[in-house]
C-alpha positions as CSV (number, residue, x, y, z in Angstrom):
1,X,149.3,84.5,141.9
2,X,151.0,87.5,140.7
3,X,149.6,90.9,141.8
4,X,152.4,92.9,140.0
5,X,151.2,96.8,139.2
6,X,150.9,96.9,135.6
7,X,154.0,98.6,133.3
8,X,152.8,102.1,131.8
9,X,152.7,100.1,128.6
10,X,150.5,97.4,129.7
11,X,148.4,100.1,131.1
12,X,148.1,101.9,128.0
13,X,147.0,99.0,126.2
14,X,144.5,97.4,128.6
15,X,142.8,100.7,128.9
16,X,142.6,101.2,124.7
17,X,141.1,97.7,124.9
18,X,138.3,98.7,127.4
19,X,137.7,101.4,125.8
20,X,136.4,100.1,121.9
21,X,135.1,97.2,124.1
22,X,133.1,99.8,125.7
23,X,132.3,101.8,122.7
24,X,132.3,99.0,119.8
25,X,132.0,95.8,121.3
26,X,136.0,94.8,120.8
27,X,136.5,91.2,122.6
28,X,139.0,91.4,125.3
29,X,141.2,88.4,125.1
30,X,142.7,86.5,128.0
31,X,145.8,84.0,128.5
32,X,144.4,80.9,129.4
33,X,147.2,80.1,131.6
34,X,147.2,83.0,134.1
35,X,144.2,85.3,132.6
36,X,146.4,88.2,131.9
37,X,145.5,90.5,129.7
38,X,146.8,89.2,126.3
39,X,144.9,92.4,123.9
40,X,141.7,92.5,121.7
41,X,140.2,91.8,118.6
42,X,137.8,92.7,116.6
43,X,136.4,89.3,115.7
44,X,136.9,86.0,117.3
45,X,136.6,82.6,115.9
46,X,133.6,80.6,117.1
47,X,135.4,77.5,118.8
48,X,137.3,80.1,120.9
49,X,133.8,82.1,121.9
50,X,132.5,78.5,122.8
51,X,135.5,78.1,124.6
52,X,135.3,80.7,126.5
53,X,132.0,80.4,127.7
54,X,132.4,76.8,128.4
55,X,135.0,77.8,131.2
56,X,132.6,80.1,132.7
57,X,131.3,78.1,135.8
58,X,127.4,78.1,135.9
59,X,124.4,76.9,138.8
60,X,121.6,76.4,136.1
């Protein structure tokens, strides 16, 4: 994996993003390839919210 500090950019953005997640719920989205940051939206499709927690392992 890469463990690469993150570019004052990238910074920038990922913190915006946790920030209106914390405050109003915006969705953090991830790239399924490496689970990067990829930015956030305010609404998500449902086949990519089932998607997402489909890939979430689980010991029901």
């Amino acid at each position: 994996m890469d463990f690469r500090p993150l570019a004052e950019a990238e910074r920038r953005q990922l913190l915006t993003a946790l920030r209106g997640n914390a405050d109003r719920g915006t969705a953090l989205l991830l790239d399924r390839r490496d689970t990067s940051f990829a930015g956030s939206a305010d609404e998500l499709p449902d086949e990519q919210v089932m998607t997402a927690v489909k890939s979430v392992p689980s010991h029901y």
